[in-house]
VEXTI-890387 format. One record per residue (C-alpha): residue number from 1; residue in one letter; x, y, z. Coordinates in pm, whole numbers. Last residue first. Example, Ala and Ser with C-alpha at 12.3 -4.5 7.8 and 13.67 -1.06 7.14 Angstrom:
VEXTI-890387
@n=2; res=S; east=1367; north=-106; up=714
@n=1; res=A; east=1230; north=-450; up=780
This chain:
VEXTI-890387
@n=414; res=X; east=13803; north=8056; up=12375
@n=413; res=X; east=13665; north=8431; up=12327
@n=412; res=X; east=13311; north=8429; up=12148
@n=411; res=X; east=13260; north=8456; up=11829
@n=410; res=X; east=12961; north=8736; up=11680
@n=409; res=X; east=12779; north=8562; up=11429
@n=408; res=X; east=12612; north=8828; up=11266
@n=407; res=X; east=12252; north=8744; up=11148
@n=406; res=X; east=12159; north=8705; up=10751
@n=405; res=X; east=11760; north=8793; up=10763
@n=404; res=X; east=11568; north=8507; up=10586
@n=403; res=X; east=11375; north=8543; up=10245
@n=402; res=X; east=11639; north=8515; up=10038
@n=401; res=X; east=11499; north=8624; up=9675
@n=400; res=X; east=11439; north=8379; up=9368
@n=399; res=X; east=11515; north=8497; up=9067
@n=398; res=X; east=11284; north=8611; up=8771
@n=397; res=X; east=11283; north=8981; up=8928
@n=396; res=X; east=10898; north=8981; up=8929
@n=395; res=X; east=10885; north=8629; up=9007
@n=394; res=X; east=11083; north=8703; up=9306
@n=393; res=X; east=10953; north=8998; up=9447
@n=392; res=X; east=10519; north=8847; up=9430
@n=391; res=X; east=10708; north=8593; up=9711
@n=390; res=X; east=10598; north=8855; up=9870
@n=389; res=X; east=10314; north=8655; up=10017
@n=388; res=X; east=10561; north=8522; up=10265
@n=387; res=X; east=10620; north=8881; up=10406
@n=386; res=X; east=10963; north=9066; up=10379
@n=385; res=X; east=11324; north=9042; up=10463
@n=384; res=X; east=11279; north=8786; up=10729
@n=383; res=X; east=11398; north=8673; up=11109
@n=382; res=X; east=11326; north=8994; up=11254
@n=381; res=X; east=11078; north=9102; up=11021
@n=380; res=X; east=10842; north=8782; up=11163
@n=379; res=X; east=10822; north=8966; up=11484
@n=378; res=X; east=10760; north=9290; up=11352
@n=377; res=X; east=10452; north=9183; up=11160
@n=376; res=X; east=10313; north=8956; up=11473
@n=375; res=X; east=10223; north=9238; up=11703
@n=374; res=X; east=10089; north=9492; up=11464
@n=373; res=X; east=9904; north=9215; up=11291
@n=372; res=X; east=9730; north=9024; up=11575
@n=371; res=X; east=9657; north=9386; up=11753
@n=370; res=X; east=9448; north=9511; up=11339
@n=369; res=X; east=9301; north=9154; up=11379
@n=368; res=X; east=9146; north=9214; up=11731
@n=367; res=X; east=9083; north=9596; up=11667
@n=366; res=X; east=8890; north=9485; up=11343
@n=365; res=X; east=8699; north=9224; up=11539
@n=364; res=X; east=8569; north=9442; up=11781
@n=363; res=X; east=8449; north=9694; up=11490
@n=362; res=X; east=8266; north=9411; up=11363
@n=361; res=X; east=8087; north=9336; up=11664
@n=360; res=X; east=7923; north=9707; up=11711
@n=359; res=X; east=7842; north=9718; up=11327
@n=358; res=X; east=7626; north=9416; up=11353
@n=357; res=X; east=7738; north=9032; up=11307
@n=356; res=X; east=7467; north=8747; up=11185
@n=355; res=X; east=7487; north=8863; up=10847
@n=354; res=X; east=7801; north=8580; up=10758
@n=353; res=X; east=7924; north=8426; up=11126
@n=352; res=X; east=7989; north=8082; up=10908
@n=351; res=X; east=8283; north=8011; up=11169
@n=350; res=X; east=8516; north=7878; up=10878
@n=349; res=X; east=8388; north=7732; up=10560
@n=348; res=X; east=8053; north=7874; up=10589
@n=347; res=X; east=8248; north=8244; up=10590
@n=346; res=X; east=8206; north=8505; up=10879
@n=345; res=X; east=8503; north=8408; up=11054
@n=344; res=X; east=8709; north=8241; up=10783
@n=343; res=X; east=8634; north=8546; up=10552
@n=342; res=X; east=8814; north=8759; up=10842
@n=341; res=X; east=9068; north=8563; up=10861
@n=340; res=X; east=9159; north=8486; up=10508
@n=339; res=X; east=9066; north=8856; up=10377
@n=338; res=X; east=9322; north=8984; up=10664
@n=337; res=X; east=9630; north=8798; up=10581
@n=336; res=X; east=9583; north=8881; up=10190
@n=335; res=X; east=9630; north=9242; up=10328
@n=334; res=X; east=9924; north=9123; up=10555
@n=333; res=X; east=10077; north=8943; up=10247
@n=332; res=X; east=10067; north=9266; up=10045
@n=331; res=X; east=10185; north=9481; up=10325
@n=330; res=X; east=10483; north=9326; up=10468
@n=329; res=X; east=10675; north=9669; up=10467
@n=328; res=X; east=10340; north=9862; up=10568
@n=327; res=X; east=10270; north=9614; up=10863
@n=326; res=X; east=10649; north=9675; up=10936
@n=325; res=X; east=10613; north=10008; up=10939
@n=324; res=X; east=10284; north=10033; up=11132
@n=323; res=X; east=10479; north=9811; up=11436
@n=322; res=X; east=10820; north=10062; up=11419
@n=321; res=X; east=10605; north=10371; up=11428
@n=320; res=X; east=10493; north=10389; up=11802
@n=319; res=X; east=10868; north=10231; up=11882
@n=318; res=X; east=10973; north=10575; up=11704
@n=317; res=X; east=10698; north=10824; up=11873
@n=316; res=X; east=10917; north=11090; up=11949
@n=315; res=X; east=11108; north=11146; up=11608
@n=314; res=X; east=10863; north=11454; up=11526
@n=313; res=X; east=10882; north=11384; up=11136
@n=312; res=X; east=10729; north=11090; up=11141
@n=311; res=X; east=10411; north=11180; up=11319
@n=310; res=X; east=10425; north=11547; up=11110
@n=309; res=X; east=10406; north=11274; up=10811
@n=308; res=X; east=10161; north=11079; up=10954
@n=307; res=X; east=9913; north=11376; up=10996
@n=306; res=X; east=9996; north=11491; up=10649
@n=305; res=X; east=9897; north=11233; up=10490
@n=304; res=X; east=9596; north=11190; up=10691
@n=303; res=X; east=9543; north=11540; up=10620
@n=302; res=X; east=9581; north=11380; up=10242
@n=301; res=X; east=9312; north=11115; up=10296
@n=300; res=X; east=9045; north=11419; up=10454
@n=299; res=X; east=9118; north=11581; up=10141
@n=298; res=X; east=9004; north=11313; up=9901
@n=297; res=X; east=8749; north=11119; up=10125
@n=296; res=X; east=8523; north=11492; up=10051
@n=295; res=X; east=8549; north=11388; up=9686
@n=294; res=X; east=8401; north=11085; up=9715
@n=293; res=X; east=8209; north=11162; up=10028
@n=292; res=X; east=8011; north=11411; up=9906
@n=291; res=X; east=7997; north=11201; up=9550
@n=290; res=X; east=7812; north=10939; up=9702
@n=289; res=X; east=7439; north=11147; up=9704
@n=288; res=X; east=7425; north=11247; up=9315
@n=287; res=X; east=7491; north=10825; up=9207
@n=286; res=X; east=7373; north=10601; up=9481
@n=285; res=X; east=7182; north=10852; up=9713
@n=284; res=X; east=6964; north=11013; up=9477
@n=283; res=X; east=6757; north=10745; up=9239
@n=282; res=X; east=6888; north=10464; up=9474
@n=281; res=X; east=6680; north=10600; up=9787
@n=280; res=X; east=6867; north=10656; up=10108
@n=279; res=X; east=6581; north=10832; up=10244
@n=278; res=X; east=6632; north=11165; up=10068
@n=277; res=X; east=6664; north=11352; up=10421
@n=276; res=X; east=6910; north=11062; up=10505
@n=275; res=X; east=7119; north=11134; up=10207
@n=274; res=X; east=7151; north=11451; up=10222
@n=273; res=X; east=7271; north=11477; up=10628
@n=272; res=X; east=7522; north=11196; up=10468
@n=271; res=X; east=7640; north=11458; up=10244
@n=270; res=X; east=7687; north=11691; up=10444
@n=269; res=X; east=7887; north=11537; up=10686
@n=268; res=X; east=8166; north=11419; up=10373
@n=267; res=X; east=8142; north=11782; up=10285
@n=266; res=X; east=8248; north=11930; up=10640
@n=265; res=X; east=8506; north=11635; up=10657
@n=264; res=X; east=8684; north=11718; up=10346
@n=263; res=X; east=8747; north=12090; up=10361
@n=262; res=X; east=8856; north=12149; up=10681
@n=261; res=X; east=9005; north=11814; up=10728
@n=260; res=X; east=9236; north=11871; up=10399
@n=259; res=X; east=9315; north=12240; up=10470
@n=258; res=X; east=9389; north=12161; up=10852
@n=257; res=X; east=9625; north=11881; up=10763
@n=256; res=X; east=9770; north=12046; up=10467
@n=255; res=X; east=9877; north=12370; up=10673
@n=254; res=X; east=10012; north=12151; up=10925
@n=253; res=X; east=10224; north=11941; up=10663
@n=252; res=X; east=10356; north=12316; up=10507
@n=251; res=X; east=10431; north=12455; up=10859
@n=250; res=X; east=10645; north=12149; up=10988
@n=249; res=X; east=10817; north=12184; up=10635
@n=248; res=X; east=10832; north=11900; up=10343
@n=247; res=X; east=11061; north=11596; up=10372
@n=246; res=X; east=10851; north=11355; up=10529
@n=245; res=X; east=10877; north=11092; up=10247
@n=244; res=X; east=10510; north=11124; up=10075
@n=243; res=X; east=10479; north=11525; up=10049
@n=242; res=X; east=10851; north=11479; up=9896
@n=241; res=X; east=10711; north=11660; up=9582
@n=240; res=X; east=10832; north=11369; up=9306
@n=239; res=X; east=10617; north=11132; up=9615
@n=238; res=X; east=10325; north=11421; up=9593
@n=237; res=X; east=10299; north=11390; up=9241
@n=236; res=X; east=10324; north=10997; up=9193
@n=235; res=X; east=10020; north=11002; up=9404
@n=234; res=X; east=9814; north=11241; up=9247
@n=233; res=X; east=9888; north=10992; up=8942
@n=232; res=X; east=9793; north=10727; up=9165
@n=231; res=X; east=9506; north=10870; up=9298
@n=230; res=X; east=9361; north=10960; up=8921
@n=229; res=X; east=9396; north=10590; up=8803
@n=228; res=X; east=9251; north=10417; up=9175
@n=227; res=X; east=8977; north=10679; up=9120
@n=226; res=X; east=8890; north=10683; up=8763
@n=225; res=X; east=8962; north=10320; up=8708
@n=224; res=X; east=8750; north=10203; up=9023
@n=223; res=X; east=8518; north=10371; up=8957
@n=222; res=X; east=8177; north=10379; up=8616
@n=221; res=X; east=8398; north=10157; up=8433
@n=220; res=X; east=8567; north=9955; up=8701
@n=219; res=X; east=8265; north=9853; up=8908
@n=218; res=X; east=8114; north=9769; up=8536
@n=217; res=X; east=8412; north=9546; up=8497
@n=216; res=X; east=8593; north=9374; up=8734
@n=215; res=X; east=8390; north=9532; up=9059
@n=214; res=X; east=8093; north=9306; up=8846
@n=213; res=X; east=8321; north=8993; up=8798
@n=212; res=X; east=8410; north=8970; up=9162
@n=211; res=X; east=8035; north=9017; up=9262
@n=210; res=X; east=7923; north=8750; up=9080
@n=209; res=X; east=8255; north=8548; up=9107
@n=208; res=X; east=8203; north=8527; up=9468
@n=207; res=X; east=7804; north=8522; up=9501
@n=206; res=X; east=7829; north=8224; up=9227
@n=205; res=X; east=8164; north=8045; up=9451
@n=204; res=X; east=7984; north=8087; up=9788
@n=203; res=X; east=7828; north=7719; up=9754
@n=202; res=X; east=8217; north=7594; up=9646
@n=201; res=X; east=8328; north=7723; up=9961
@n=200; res=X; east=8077; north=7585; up=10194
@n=199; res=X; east=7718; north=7763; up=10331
@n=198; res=X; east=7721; north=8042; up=10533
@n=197; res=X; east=7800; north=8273; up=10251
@n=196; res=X; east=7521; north=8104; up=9990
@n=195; res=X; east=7251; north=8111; up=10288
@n=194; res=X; east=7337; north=8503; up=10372
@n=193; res=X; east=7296; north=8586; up=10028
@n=192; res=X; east=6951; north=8353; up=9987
@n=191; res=X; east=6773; north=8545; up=10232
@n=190; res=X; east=6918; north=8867; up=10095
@n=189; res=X; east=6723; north=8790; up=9792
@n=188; res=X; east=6436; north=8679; up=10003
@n=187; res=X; east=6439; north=8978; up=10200
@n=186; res=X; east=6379; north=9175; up=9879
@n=185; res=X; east=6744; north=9357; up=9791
@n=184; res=X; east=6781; north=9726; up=9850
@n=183; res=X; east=7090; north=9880; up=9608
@n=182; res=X; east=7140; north=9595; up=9404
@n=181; res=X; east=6775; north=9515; up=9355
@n=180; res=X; east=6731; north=9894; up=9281
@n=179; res=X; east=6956; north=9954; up=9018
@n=178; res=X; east=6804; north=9611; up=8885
@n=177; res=X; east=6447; north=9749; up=8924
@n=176; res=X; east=6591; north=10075; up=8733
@n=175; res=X; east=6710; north=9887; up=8427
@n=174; res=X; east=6371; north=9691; up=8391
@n=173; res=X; east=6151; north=9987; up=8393
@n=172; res=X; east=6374; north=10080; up=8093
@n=171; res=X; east=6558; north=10416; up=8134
@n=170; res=X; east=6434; north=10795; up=8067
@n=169; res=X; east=6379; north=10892; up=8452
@n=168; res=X; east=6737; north=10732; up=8510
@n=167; res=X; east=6944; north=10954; up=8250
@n=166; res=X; east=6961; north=11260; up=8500
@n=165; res=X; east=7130; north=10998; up=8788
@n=164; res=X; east=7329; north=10796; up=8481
@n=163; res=X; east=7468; north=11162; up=8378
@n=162; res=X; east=7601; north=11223; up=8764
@n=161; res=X; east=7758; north=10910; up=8749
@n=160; res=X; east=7952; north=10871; up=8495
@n=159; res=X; east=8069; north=11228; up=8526
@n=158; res=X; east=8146; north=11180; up=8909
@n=157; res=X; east=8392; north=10876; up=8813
@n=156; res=X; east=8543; north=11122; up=8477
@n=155; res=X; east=8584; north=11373; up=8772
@n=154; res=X; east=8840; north=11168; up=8945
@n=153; res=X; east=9051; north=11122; up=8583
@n=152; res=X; east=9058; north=11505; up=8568
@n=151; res=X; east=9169; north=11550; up=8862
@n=150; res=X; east=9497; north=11281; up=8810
@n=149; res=X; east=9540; north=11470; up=8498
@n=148; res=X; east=9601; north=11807; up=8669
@n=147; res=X; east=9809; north=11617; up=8963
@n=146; res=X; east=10015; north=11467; up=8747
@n=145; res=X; east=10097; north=11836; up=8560
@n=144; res=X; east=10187; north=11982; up=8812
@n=143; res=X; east=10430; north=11734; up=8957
@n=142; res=X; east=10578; north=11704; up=8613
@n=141; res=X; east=10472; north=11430; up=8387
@n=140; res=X; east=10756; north=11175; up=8388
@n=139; res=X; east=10533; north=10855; up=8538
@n=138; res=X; east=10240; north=10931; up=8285
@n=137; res=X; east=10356; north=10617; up=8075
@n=136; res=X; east=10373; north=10387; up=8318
@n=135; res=X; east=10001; north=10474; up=8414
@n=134; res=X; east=9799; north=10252; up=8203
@n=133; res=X; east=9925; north=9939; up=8316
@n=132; res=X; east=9884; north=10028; up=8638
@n=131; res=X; east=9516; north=10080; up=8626
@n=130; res=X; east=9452; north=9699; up=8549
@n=129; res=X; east=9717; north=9602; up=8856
@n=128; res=X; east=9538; north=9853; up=9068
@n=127; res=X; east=9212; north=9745; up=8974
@n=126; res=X; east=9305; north=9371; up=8998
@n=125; res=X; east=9455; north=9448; up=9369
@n=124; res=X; east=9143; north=9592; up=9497
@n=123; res=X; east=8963; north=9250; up=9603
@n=122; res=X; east=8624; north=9260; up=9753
@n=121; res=X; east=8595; north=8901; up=9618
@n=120; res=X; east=8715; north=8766; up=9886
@n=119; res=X; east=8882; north=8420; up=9874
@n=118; res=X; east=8887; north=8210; up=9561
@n=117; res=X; east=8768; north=8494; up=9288
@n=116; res=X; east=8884; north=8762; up=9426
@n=115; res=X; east=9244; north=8627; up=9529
@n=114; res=X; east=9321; north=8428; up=9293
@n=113; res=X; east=9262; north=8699; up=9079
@n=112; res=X; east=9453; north=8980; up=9236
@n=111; res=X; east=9747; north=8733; up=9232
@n=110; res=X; east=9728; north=8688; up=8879
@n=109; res=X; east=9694; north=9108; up=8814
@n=108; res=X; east=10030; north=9185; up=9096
@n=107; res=X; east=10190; north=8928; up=8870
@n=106; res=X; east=10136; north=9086; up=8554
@n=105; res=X; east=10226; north=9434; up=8730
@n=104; res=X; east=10574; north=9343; up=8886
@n=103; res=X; east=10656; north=9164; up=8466
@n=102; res=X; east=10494; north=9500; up=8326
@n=101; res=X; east=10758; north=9712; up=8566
@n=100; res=X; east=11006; north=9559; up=8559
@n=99; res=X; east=11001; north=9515; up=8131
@n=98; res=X; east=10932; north=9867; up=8135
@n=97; res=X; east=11188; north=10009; up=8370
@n=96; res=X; east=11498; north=9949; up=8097
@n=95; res=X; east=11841; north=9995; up=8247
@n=94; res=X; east=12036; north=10303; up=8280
@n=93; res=X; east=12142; north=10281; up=8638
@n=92; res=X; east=11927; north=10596; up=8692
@n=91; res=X; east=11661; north=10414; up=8497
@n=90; res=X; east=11601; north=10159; up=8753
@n=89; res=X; east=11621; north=10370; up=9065
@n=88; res=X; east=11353; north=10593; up=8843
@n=87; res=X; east=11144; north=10305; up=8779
@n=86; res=X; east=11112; north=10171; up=9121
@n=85; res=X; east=11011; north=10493; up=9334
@n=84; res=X; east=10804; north=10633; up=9037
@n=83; res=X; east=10617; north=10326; up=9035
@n=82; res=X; east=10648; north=10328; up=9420
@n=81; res=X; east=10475; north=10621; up=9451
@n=80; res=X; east=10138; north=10534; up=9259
@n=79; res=X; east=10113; north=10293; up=9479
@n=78; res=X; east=10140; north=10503; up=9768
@n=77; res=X; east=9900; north=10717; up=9614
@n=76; res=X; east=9635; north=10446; up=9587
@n=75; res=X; east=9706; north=10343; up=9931
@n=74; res=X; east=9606; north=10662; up=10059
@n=73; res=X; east=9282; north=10704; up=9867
@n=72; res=X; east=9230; north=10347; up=9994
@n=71; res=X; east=9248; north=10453; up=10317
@n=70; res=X; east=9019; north=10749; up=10255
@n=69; res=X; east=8725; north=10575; up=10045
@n=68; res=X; east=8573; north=10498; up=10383
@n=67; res=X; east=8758; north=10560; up=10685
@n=66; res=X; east=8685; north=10857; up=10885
@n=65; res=X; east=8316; north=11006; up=10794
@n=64; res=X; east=8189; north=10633; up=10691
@n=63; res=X; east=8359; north=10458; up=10983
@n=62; res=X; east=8214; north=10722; up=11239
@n=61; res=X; east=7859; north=10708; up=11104
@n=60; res=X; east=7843; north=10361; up=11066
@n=59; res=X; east=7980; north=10280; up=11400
@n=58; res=X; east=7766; north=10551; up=11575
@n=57; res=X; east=7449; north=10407; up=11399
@n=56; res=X; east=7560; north=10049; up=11575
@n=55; res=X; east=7596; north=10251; up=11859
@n=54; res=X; east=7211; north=10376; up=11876
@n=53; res=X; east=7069; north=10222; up=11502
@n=52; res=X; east=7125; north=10112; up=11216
@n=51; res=X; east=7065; north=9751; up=11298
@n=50; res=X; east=7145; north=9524; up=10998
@n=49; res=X; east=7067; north=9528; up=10614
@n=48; res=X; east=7007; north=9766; up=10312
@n=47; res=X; east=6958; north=10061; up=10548
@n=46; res=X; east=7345; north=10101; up=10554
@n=45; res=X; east=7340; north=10188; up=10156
@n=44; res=X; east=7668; north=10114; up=9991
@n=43; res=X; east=7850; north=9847; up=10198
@n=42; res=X; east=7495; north=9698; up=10334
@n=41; res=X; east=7419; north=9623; up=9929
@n=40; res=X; east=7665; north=9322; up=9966
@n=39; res=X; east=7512; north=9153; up=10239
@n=38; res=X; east=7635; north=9207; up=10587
@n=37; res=X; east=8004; north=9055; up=10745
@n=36; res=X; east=8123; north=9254; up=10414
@n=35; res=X; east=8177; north=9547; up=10646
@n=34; res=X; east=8474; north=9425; up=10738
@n=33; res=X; east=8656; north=9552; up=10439
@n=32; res=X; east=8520; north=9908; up=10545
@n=31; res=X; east=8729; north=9921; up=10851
@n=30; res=X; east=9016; north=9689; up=10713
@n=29; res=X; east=9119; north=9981; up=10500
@n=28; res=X; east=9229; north=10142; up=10797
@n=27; res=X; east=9543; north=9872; up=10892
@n=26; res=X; east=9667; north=9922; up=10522
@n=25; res=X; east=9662; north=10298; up=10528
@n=24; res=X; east=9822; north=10315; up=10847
@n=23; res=X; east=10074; north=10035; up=10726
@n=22; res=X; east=10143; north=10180; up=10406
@n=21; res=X; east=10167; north=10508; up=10615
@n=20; res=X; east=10464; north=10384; up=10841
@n=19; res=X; east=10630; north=10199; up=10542
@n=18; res=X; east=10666; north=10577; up=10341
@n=17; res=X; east=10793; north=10736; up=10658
@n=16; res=X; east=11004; north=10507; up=10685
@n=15; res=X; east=11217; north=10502; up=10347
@n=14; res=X; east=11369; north=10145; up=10303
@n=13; res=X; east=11707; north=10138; up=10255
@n=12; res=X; east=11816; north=9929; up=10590
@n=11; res=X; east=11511; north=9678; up=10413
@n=10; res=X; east=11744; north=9634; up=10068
@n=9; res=X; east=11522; north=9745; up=9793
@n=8; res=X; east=11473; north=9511; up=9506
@n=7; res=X; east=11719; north=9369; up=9266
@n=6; res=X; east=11801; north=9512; up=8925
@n=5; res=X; east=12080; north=9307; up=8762
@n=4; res=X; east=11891; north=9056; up=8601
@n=3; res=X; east=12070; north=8751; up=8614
@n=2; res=X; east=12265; north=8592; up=8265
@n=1; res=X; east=12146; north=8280; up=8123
């Protein structure tokens, strides 16, 4: 049987810039990740559950204005990226990028399960995998044109849930006491929440699934296929543009950074000055209230963008870089990496910390995994290609890759 002939990127060929914000983006999703030490409805609604108060209010606030929804706006364009990246070095040696592409996808999808349902069910990779599917066929649109569909895709998300806000006065009694059992549980619902987590693996498994299923499908209804979808088509714009690679001017990244700051974090501020005055209530904050942020996470994500890119571009902060870019080049197994230690801590099976850990402590423990990982990432890159959890190469080629760096053997005079 003859080998395929397409083989993955050689690490020399790597673009940097592009590894130094996969591992920026990677390292800030863990922000919000964390945030499942609490009860599910904490994530959403920060009266749910916990302190919210003095610093622990000043974690909250800072997290919600800086990281959440932006680091996953990021790594939503980067993934959109690398399907233009990878198809088009496929194509221009005249080969097929569909079967690559479905065969990458398919595997990115099983992985994605195993990991919701059997570690953290916060998982984004099944969204990603799901949306990817669906946006093969958008990968020649023009630049213009991507970025048109991938704003039209966002609003579809604020659609949704702008007409379930006006429909909610005209719902069953029984549809609005589950809107608001999901978005403030009875003590005894969080009670039992906090019992499941701290309690063994297979006693987690209902919450798990539960939740798993629900990101799965209504999660991905009302956004997750919206937003991951229109990212990733914003993405593949900017990466056709050169936005992604550093290759833009000085003066065009500046004027992106101020544009995307000034505009996103003035609405993002806003909105959480709404959504106290309306007391966090379900009716307002959980459909009219989250859309400050989710557009507001838009623009402050691409002054990120841009931020990294003027970082990049400078070429005075290169052993800064070098431990984001190998985070970024290892990224899928240090994402898995940080659901196993951080549901370990908090998880029965491990430390059983679940609900016991405010704001405060879980920012501690995001700087002590995000030093673990930008110390240990460029250690294992000198002896390997890529992370252990990329093993996700080889099945998508159908051969399996060397893992191990080939070293010169320099002899030595006799």
């Amino acid at each position: 049987m003859s080998q395929p002939k397409t083989l993955p990127v050689a690490p020399k060929k790597r673009i940097v810039a592009l590894d130094f914000l996969r591992g920026f983006a990677l390292l800030g999703i863990l922000i919000m990740n964390i945030q499942t030490a609490m009860p599910d409805a904490a994530y959403f609604n920060p009266t749910a559950y916990g302190d919210l108060t003095g610093l622990n209010l000043g974690v909250w606030l800072s997290s919600h204005i800086m990281a959440d929804s932006k680091f996953m706006a990021i790594f939503s364009m980067l993934y959109g990226a690398g399907v233009v990246l990878i198809t088009s070095k496929v194509e221009a040696k005249g080969e097929s990028a569909a079967g690559l592409h479905y065969k990458r996808t398919f595997w990115l999808l099983v992985i994605g399960l195993i990991h919701a349902y059997f570690i953290w069910h916060g998982d984004i990779l099944v969204t990603y995998a799901l949306v990817a599917f669906v946006i093969y066929f958008f990968r020649n649109l023009s630049p213009r044109w991507l970025i048109i569909w991938g704003v039209v895709a966002l609003s579809m998300s604020t659609i949704l849930m702008v007409f379930t806000a006006v429909s909610m006065p005209f719902m069953p009694a029984e549809t609005i006491a589950d809107f608001q059992a999901d978005w403030q549980p009875t003590s005894d619902q969080i009670a039992a929440e906090v019992a499941a987590y701290q309690g063994g693996w297979l006693s987690q498994m209902a919450y798990r699934a539960s939740s798993a299923f629900e990101l799965q499908t209504v999660g991905f209804i009302f956004f997750g296929l919206w937003r991951a979808g229109g990212l990733m088509l914003i993405g593949m714009a900017l990466f056709k543009l050169g936005v992604l690679t550093a290759q833009r001017s000085q003066a065009f990244y500046l004027k992106l950074l101020l544009v995307g700051f000034g505009l996103g974090y003035p609405l993002i501020i806003w909105g959480v000055f709404n959504n106290f005055a309306n007391g966090w209530t379900v009716e307002y904050s959980r459909f009219i209230g989250s859309q400050f942020n989710y557009w507001g996470s838009v623009g402050v994500s691409l002054g990120y963008v841009a931020l990294i890119m003027l970082i990049a571009q400078s070429g005075r902060f290169e052993r800064a870089i070098k431990p984001f870019a190998a985070v970024g080049r290892t990224a899928l197994s240090n994402y898995l990496l940080q659901s196993i230690l951080f549901t370990f801590i908090l998880y029965g099976h491990g430390l059983g910390l679940f609900g016991q850990i405010e704001r405060t402590g879980q920012l501690l423990l995001v700087l002590a995994i995000w030093a673990f990982q930008l110390a240990i990432s460029p250690i294992w890159l000198r002896y390997y290609r890529f992370g252990p959890a990329e093993l996700w190469r080889s099945l998508t080629y159908g051969r399996l890759q060397p893992m191990r760096l080939e070293r010169e053997v320099v002899p030595t005079a006799v």
